[in-house]
C-alpha positions in Angstrom: 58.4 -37.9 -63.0 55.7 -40.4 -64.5 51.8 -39.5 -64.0 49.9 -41.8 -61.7 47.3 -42.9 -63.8 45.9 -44.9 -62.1 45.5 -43.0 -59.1 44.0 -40.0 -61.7 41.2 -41.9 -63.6 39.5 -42.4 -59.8 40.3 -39.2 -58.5 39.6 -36.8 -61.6 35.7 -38.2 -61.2 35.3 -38.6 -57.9 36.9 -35.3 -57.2 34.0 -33.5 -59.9 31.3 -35.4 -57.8 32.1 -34.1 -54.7 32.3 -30.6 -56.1 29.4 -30.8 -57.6 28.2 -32.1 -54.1 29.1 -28.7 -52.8 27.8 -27.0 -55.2 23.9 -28.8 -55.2 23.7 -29.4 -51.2 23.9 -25.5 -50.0 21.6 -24.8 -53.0 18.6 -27.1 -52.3 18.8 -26.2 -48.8 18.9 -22.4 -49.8 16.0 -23.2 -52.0 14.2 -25.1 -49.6 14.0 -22.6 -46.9 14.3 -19.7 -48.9 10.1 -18.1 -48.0 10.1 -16.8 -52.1 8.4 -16.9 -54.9 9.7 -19.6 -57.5 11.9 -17.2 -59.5 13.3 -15.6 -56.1 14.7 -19.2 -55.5 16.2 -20.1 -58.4 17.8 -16.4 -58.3 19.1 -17.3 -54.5 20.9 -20.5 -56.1 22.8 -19.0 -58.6 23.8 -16.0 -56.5 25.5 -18.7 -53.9 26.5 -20.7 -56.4 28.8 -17.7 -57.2 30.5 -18.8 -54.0 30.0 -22.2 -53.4 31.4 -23.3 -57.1 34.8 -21.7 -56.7 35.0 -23.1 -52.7 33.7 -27.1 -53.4 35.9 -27.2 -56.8 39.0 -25.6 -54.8 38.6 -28.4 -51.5 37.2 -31.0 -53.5 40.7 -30.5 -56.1 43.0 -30.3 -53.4 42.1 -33.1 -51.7 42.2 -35.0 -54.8 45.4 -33.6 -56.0 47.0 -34.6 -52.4 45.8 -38.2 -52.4 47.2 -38.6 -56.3 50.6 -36.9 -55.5 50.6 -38.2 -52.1 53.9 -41.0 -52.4 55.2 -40.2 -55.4 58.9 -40.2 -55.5 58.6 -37.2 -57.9 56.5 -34.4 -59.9 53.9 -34.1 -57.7 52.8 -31.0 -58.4 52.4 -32.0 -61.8 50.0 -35.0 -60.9 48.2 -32.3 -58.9 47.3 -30.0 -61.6 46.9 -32.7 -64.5 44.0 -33.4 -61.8 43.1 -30.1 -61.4 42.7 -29.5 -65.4 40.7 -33.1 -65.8 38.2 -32.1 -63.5 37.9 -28.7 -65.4 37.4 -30.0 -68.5 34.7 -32.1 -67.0 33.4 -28.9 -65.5 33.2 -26.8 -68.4 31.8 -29.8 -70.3 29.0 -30.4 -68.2 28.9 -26.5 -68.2 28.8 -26.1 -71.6 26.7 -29.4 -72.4 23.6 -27.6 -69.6 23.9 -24.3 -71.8 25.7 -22.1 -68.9 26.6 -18.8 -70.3 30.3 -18.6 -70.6 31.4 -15.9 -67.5 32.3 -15.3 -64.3 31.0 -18.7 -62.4 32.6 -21.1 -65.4 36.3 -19.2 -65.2 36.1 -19.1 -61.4 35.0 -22.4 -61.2 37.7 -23.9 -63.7 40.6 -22.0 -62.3 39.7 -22.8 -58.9 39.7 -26.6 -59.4 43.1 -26.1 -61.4 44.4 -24.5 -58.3 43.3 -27.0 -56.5 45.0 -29.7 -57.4 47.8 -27.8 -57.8 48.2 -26.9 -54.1 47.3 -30.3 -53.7 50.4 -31.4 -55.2 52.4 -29.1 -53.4 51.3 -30.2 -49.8 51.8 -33.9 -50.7 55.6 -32.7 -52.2 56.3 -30.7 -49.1 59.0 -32.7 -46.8 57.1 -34.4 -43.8 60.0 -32.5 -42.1 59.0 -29.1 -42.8 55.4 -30.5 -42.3 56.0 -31.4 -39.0 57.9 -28.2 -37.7 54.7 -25.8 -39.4 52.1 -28.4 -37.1 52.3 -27.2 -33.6 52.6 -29.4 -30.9 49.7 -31.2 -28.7 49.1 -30.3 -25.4 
């Protein structure tokens, strides 16, 4: 039950990138065709970031938490979250570091990503067995 390391220094990063890619993209295209005054926009952004923070930290966590866990002989949910709860840290970091008020949008987004990875884990743990019998068949 040993950590992949190696596999968790690229992921943990790369996995906060692309959340924060799903976070920034629907944002500047709300704000760029949002037909508001300046104030209006920046309101717009944060009200979807309410959404999108939670959703891009959740897929971009799970994906990473699959790809570290994925092969490992054993603990792979715990390679999942330890994923999950590096890119929260980074999160509220960067969070904290951009003064954020502490609330709704930095717990969501934190618990989301540890979730993430979690599930993650779990999907790269489950036997390809079972795997296969849940995938239904090609036409």
């Amino acid at each position: 039950m040993t950590l992949r390391v190696r596999r968790l220094v690229v992921a943990v990063p790369l996995a906060e990138l692309l959340a924060v890619l799903g976070i920034v993209v629907p944002g500047g295209i709300a704000f760029a065709f949002t037909d508001a005054t300046l104030t209006a926009r920046i309101i717009e952004m944060q009200q979807l970031a309410l959404w999108t923070a939670p959703a891009a930290g959740f897929i971009s966590c799970l994906l990473g938490g699959w790809w570290v866990a994925r092969g490992a002989i054993a603990g792979h949910e715990r390679n999942g979250l330890v994923l999950g709860l590096g890119v929260a840290v980074i999160d509220l970091v960067l969070l904290v570091a951009s003064g954020a008020p502490l609330g709704v949008l930095m717990a969501s987004s934190a618990l989301s990503r540890i979730a993430g990875g979690y599930c993650g884990g779990k999907i790269a743990g489950t036997p390809r067995r079972l795997r296969n019998a849940l995938t239904p068949p090609r036409a």
